[in-house]
TIBALUM-415598 format. One line per field, with one value per residue (C-alpha): residue number from 1; residue in three letters; chain; x, y, z. Coordinates in steps of 0.25 Angstrom, whole numbers, plus 5000, padded with zeros to 4 digits. Layout:
BEGIN
i = [NUM; ...]
aa = [Ala; ...]
ch = [A; ...]
u = [X; ...]
v = [Y; ...]
w = [Z; ...]
//
This chain:
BEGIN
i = [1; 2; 3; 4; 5; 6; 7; 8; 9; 10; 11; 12; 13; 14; 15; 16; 17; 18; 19; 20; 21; 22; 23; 24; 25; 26; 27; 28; 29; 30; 31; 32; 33; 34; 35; 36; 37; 38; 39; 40; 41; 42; 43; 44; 45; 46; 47; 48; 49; 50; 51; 52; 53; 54; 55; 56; 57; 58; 59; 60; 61; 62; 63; 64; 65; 66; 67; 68; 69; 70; 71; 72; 73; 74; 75; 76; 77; 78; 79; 80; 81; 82; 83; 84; 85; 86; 87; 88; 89; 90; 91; 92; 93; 94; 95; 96; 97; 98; 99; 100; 101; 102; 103; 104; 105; 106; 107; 108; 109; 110; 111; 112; 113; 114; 115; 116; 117; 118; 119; 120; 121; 122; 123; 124; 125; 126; 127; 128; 129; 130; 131; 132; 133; 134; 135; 136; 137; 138; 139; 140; 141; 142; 143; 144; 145; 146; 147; 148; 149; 150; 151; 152; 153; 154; 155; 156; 157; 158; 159; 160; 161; 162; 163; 164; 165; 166; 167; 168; 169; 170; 171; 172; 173; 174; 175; 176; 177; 178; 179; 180; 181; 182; 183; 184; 185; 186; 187; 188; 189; 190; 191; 192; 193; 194; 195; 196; 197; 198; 199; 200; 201; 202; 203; 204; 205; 206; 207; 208; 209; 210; 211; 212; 213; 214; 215; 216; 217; 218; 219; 220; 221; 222; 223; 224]
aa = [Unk; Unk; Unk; Unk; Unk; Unk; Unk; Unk; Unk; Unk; Unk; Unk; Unk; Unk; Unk; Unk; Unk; Unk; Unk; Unk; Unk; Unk; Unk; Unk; Unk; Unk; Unk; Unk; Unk; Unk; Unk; Unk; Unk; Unk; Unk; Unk; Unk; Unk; Unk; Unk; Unk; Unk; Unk; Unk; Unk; Unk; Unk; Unk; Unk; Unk; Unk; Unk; Unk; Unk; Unk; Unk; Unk; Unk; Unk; Unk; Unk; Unk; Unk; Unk; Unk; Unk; Unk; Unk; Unk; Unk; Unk; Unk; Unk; Unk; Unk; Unk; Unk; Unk; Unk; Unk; Unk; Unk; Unk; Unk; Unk; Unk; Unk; Unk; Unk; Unk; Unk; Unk; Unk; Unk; Unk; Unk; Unk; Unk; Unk; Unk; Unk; Unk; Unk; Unk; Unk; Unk; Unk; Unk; Unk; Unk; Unk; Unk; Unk; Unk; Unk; Unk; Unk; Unk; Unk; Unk; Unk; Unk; Unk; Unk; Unk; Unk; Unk; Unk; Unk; Unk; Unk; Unk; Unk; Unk; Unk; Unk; Unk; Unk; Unk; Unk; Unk; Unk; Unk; Unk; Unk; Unk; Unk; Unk; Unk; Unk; Unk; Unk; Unk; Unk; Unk; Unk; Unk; Unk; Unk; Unk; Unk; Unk; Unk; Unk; Unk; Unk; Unk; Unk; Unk; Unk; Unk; Unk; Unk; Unk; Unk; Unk; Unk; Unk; Unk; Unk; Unk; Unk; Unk; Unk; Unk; Unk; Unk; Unk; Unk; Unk; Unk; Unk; Unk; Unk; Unk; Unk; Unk; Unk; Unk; Unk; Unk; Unk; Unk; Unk; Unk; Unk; Unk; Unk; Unk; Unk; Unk; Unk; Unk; Unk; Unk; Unk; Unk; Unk; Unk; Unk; Unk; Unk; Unk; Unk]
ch = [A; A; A; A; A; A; A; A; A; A; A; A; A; A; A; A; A; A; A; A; A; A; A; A; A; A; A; A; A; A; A; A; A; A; A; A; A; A; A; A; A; A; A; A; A; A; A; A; A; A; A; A; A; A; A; A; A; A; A; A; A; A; A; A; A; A; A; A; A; A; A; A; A; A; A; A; A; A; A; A; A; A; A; A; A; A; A; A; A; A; A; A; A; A; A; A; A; A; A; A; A; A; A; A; A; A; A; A; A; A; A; A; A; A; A; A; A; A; A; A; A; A; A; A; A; A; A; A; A; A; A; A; A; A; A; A; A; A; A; A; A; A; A; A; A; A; A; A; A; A; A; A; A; A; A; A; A; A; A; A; A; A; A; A; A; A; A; A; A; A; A; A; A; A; A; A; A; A; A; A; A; A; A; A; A; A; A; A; A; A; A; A; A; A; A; A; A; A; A; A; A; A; A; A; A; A; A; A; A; A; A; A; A; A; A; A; A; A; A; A; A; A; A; A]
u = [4644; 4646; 4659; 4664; 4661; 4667; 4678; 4680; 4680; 4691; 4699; 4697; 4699; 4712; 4717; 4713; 4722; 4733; 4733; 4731; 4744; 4752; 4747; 4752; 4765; 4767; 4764; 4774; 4786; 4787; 4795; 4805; 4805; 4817; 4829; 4822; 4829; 4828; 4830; 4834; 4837; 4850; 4852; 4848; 4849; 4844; 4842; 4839; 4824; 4830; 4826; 4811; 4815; 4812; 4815; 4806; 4807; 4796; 4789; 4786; 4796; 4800; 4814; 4824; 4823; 4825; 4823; 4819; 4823; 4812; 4813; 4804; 4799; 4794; 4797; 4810; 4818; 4815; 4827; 4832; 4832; 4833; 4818; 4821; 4831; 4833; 4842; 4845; 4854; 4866; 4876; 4889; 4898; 4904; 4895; 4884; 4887; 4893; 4881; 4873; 4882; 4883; 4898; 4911; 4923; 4936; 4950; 4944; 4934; 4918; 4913; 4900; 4894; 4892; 4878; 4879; 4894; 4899; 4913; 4916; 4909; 4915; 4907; 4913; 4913; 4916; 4907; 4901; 4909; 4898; 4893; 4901; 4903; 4905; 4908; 4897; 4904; 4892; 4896; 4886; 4887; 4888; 4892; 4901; 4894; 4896; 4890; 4890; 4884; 4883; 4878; 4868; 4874; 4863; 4848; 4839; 4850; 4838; 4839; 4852; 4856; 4865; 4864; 4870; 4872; 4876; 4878; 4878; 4888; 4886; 4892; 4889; 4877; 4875; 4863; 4863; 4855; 4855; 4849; 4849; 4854; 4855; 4850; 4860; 4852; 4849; 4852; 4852; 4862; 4852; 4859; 4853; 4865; 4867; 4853; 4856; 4869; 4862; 4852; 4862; 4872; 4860; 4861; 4865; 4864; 4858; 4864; 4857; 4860; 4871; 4863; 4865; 4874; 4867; 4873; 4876; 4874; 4856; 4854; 4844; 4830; 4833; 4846; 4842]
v = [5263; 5274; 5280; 5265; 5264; 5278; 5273; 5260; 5265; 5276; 5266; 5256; 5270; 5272; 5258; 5258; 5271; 5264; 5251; 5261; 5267; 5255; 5250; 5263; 5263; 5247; 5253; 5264; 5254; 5245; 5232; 5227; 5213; 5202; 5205; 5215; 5228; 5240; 5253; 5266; 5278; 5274; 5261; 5247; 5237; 5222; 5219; 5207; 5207; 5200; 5198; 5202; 5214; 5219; 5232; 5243; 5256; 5268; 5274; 5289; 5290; 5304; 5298; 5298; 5284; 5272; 5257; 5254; 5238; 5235; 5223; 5217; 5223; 5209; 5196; 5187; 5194; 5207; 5215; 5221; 5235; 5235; 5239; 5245; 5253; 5261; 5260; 5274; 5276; 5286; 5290; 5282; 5294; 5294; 5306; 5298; 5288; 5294; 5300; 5288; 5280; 5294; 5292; 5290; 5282; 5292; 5285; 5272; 5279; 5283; 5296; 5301; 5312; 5325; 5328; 5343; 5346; 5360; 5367; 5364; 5350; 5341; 5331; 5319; 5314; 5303; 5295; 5294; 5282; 5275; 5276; 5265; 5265; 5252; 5249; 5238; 5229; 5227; 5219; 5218; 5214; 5226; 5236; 5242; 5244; 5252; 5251; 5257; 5256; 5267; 5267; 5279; 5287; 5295; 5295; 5283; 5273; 5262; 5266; 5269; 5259; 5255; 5261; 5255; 5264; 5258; 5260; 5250; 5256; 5252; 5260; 5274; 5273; 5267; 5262; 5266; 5265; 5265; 5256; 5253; 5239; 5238; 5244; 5249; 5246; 5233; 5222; 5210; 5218; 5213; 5220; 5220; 5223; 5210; 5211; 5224; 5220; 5208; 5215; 5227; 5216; 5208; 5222; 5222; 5234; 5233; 5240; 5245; 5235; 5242; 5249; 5239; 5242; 5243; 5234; 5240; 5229; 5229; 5243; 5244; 5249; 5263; 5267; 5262]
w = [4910; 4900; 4905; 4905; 4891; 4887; 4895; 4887; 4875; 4878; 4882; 4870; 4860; 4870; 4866; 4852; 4850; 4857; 4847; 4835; 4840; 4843; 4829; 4823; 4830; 4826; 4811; 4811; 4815; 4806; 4809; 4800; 4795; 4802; 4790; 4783; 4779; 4787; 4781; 4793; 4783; 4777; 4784; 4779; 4788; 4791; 4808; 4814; 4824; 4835; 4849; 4845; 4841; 4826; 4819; 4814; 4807; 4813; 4804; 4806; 4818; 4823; 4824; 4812; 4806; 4812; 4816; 4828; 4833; 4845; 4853; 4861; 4876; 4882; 4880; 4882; 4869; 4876; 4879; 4892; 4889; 4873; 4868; 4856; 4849; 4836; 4824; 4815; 4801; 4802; 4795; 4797; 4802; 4816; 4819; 4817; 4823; 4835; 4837; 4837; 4845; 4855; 4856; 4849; 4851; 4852; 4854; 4857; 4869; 4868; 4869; 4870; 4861; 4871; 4867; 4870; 4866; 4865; 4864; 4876; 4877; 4867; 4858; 4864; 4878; 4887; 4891; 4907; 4912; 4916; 4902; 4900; 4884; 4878; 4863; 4857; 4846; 4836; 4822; 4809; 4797; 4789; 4798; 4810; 4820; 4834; 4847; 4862; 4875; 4884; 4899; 4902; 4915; 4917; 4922; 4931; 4935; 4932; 4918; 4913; 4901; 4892; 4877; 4865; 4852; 4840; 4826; 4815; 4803; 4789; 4777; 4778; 4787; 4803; 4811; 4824; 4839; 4852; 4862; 4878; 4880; 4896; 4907; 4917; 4929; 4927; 4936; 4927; 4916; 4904; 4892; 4879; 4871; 4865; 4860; 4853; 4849; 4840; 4834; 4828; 4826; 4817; 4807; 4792; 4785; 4771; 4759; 4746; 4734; 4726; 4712; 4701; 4690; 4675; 4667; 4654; 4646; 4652; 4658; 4669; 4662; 4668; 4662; 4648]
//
């Protein structure tokens, strides 16, 4: 009867800890209010929660900075293989970019960054063709944007996927990501790229008000 007891308890302490950190984890991401603004270093941007999903920003990640938009794993708005997917602020350059997007266009074809190049292994590559790359049109209403889905070539047939990278350019500054939107393998071809597609499509970057001008006439408190 004693060891039950001491059993119990162990378990109930295990259980506590495990609600403590759930709460704790739930604390650290905090979620953004619908139409609120979100602020990922230099980027400010507004995002629409659809499809169940919300955005949040994690607090004491051991990441770089960056939103994270999760939707939902059960229920009829849950997706078929999108889960999550996160949203980072780079520079608007091509290297950037490029980086980001793990390829760039050269005379109208896709190539792949060569992640080990050398002097005799050129930065630039063709893709596997059954990578199959495949330009995504994406439109905003501030911003370019750029989008590309590659099929993975390599590892477990059952689990190779489709991956969509994109980048969202505004001005002198770009969000970008990366997220699966289909499975290879599966029979029914669900594809979740619409849904991604409407979410990035639902962004509208937010500038700073431009600083107002003194008028000579009433200067501001602190330039008299």
């Amino acid at each position: 009867m004693k060891k039950t007891t001491i059993s119990a308890m162990l378990v109930f302490i295990a259980l506590l800890s495990a609600i403590g950190e759930h709460a704790a984890a739930q604390v650290n991401q905090p979620i953004i209010p619908p139409e609120s603004t979100v602020a990922v270093e230099e980027c400010k941007f507004k995002i629409k929660n659809m499809f169940g999903g919300k955005v949040m920003i994690p607090e004491n990640s051991t990441y770089s900075p960056q939103g994270i938009y999760d939707l939902p794993d059960t229920g009829a708005q849950a997706p078929a293989v999108l889960r999550s997917f996160a949203l980072v602020c780079v520079d608007a350059s091509d290297k950037k970019i490029g980086t980001k997007l793990n390829a760039k266009k050269v005379n109208g074809q896709w190539m792949q960054y060569n992640p080990w190049p050398n002097e005799n292994i050129p930065e630039l590559m063709p893709f596997d063709p059954g990578a199959r790359p495949r330009t995504i049109p994406l439109e905003g209403r501030n911003w370019t944007g750029i989008g590309l889905t590659v099929d993975s070539t390599t590892g477990d047939e059952e689990s190779r996927h489709r991956m969509l990278y994109f980048c969202l350019i505004h001005k002198s500054h770009a969000l970008c990501g990366k997220a699966p939107v289909q499975w290879l393998a599966d029979r029914k071809k669900r594809n979740d790229l619409w849904k991604i597609k409407a979410i990035l499509e639902s962004v509208e970057f937010v500038d700073a008000p431009p600083p107002a001008e003194s008028d000579p006439k009433n200067p501001s408190p602190a330039a008299q």
